[in-house]
N, C-alpha and C positions, 0 to 999 in steps of 0.2 A: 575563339568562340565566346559569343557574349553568354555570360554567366548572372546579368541583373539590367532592370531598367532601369536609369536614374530618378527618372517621374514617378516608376512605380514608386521607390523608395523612400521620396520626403510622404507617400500621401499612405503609405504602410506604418512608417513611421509614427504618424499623428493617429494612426488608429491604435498600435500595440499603448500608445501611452493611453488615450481615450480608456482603453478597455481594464490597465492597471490603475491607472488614478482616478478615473468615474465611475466604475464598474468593478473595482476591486479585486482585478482579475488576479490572482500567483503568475510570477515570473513562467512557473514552470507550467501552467496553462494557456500564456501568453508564446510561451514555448511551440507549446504543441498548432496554436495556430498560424505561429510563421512557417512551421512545413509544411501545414496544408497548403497554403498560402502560394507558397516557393513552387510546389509541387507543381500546382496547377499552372504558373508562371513558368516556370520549366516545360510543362508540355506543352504549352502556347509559344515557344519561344521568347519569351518574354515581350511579348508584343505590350503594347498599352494596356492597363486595365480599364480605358474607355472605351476599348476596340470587344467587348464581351458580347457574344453572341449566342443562342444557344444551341448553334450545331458544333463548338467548342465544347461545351460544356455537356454537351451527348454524348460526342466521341472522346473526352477526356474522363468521363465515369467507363465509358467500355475499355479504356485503359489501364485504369488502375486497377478494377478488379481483375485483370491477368496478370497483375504485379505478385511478384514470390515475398513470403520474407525471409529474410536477410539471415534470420537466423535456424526457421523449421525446413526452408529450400521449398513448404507449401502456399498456396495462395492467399494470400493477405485476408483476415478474417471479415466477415460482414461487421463486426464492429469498428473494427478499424476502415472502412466505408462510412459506416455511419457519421464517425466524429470527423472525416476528410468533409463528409457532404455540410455538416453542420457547421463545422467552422468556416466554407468556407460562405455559406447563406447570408449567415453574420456578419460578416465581413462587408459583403456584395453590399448588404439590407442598407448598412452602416453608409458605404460608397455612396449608393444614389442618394444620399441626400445631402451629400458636399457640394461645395461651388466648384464647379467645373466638371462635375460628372451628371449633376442630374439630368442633363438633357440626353445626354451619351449611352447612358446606361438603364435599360426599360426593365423594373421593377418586376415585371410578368416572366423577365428568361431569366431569374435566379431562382424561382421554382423548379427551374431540369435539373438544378445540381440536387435533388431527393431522389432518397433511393424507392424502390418499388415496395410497397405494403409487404412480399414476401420477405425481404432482404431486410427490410426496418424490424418486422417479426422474429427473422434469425437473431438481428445481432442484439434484439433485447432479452434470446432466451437462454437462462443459467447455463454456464458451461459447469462441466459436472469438473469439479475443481478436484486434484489432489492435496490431500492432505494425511498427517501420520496419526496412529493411534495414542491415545494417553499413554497406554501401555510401551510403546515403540520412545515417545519420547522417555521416559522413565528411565526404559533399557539406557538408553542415549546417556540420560545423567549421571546416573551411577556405573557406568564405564568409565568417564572421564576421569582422569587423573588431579589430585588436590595436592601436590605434596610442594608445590614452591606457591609464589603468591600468582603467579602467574596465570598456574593451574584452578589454582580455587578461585580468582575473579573470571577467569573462563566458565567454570560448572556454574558459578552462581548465575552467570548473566543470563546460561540455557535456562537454570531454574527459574529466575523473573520473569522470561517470556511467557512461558508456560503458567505463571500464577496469576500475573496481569492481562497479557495481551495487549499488552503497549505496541503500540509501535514502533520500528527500530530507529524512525526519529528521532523521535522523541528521548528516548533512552540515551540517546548519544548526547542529551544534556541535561541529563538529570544530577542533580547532587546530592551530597546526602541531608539536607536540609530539608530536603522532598519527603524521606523516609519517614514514618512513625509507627516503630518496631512494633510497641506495645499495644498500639489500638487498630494494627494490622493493615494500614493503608498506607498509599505513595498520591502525593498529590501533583498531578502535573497546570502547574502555573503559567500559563502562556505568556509572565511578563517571563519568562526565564527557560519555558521549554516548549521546545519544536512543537506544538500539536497540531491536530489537521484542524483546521478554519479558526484557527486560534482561541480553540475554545478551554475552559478549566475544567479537569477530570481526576474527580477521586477515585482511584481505582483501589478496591480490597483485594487482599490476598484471597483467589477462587478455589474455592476446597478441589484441588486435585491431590491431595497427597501431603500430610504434614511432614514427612522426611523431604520431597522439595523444598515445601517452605524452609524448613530449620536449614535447609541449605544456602538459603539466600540470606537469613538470619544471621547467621552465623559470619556471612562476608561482610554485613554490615558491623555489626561486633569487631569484628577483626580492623576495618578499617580503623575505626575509632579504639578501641582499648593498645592494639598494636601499632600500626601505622600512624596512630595520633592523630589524623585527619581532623581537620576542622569543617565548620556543615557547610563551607562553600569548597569542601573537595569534591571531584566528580563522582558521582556513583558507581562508573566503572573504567576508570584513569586508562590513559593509553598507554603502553607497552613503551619502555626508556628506549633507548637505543646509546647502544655503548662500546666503543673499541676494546677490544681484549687486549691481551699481549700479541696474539698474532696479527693485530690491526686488524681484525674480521669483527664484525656488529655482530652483538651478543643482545639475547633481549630476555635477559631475565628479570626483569625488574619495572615496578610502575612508577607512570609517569607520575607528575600530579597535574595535569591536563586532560581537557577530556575529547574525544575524536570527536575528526570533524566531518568525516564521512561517516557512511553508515556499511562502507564495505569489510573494518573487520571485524563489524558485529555477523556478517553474511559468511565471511571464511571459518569465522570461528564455528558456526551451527554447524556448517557443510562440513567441517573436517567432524565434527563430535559424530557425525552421524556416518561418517566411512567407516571411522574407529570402532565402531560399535556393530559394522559389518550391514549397514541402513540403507537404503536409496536414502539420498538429499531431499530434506521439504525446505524449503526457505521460511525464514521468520515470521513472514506475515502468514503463510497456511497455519499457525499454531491458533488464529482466533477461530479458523475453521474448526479446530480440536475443541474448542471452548465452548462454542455453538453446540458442537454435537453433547459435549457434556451438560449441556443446560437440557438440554430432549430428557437427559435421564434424571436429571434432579428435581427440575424446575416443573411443580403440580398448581401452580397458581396465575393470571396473569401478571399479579404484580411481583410476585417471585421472579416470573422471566422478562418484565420491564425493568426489574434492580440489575438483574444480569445482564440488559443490554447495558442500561447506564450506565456500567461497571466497563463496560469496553469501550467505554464514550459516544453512545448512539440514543439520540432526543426522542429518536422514535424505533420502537421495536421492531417494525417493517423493513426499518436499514437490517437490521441484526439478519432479520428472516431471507430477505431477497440477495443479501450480499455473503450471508455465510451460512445459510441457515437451508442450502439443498439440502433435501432428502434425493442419496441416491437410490435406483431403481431395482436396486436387489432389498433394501431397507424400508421402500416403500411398498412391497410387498408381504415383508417379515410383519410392519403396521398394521395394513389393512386385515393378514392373518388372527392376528392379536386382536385388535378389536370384534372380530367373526367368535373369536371364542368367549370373549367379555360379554357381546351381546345375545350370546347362547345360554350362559350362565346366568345373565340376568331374566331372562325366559323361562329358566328352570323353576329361577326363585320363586 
């Protein structure tokens, strides 16, 4: 069974670099438009991509939205439509205007690959996001177990999520040269750490709770007065791996390397929060918790402009539209509260 075109492939090719070297695309966005890409090649048979027609490109959008995913067994979401249709527009736009496709390929049928006004409108509106209470994560940290080094760069790492709202990226290259205990911030440097658009982000310690903080405090202390750590040690070293006597891997002990993925900063929340008797939030719902804490603190706008900056967002809109739902039993409790504010001030 053919599984790729050759032609498709040198003129794919010259587009994924086009779009990382001229267009500054991430591998991992560049990612995502090779499987749209593939997809749509796949449902075409991989015929030529001069051969585009748009009763293809009709009956291949009626296709994928009867696609399952892979992982809920439900129908592929109108957002994941959305960004199949966009990338592949992109692509097509890009096409007609190469040597040897402009005549082949008519500008007017890469408009069927959009989706309908109702479907563009789903998949731009907030999905009502899980995430855990301050409270819920708390319970979470002071459950955890501190008593080998193990333990306590585990607690601290739940405790920094929680204080910053870094991303677990990021986190996975931070060191301790980043840190500055006294003046209560972590700086993430984009010549040295992961950030999203490689931007630089001073993040302050966010008043949830001064026994978090001193817990995070404290690992840092430790690394440097005990562990002697110099400021290019990672800020939360991987786990050694060491033969016992039984010849079985024992992992009591840190590395002085620091992970290169971000999955056992992911196993480590997920287990804190079994322990603890929790559903699972993953890492990144914790900015959700952050957002919702800035509703109860933040009476200013530039109070809530410090607090998006604080989670590395240029514009406070990001903070509002990406973390910042109001759900529907709270948006009621709101509207309540302001009925009785505005009652009160009628009295006066």
């Amino acid at each position: 069974m053919i599984r790729f075109n050759p032609e498709n492939e040198r003129i794919k090719r010259q587009y994924f670099e086009w779009e990382m070297e001229a267009n500054g695309k991430s591998a991992k966005t560049v990612d995502n438009m090779r499987n749209s890409i593939y997809a749509f090649e796949e449902f075409t048979k991989f015929k030529s991509l001069k051969r585009l027609n748009k009763d293809d490109i009709i009956v291949f959008k009626k296709h994928i939205a009867k696609q399952k995913n892979k992982r809920t067994g439900e129908l592929v979401s109108k957002s994941y439509l959305f960004h199949t249709s966009k990338n592949l527009i992109g692509f097509f736009r890009w096409l007609c205007c190469q040597r040897g496709y402009k005549k082949s390929i008519s500008p007017s049928n890469i408009n069927y690959f959009n989706l309908s006004d109702k479907d563009v409108q789903i998949a731009h509106s907030p999905k009502n996001k899980r995430f855990p209470t301050l409270s819920q994560i708390k319970r979470v940290i002071m459950n955890m177990p501190s008593e080998t080094e193990i333990e306590k760069r585990d607690r601290a790492l739940v405790a920094f999520l929680i204080i910053t709202g870094m991303r677990v990226n990021a986190v996975t290259s931070l060191k301790l040269k980043h840190v500055f205990l006294e003046e209560g911030y972590v700086v993430q440097d984009p010549n040295e750490v992961k950030t999203k658009f490689g931007k630089k982000i001073t993040s302050y310690f966010l008043p949830v709770g001064d026994e978090i903080i001193k817990i995070f405090m404290d690992w840092v202390k430790f690394l440097k007065d005990e562990k002697l750590c110099d400021y290019e040690c990672p800020l939360f070293p991987k786990t050694s791996l060491a033969l016992d006597e039984n010849s079985q891997f024992k992992r009591d002990f840190l590395d002085t390397t620091p992970w290169e993925t971000t999955s056992p900063i992911r196993k480590i929340v997920q287990q804190a929060f079994i322990s603890a008797g929790l559903a699972y939030y993953n890492p990144h719902s914790f900015r959700n918790t952050l957002v919702k804490r800035a509703y109860e603190l933040c009476r200013t706008p530039e109070e809530f402009k410090t607090w998006s900056q604080n989670l590395g967002h240029n514009n406070p809109l990001t903070t509002f539209t990406s973390y910042g739902h109001i759900e529907e039993f709270n948006q009621g409790e709101i509207i309540k509260r302001l009925g009785r504010r505005a009652a009160e001030a009628v009295g006066e």
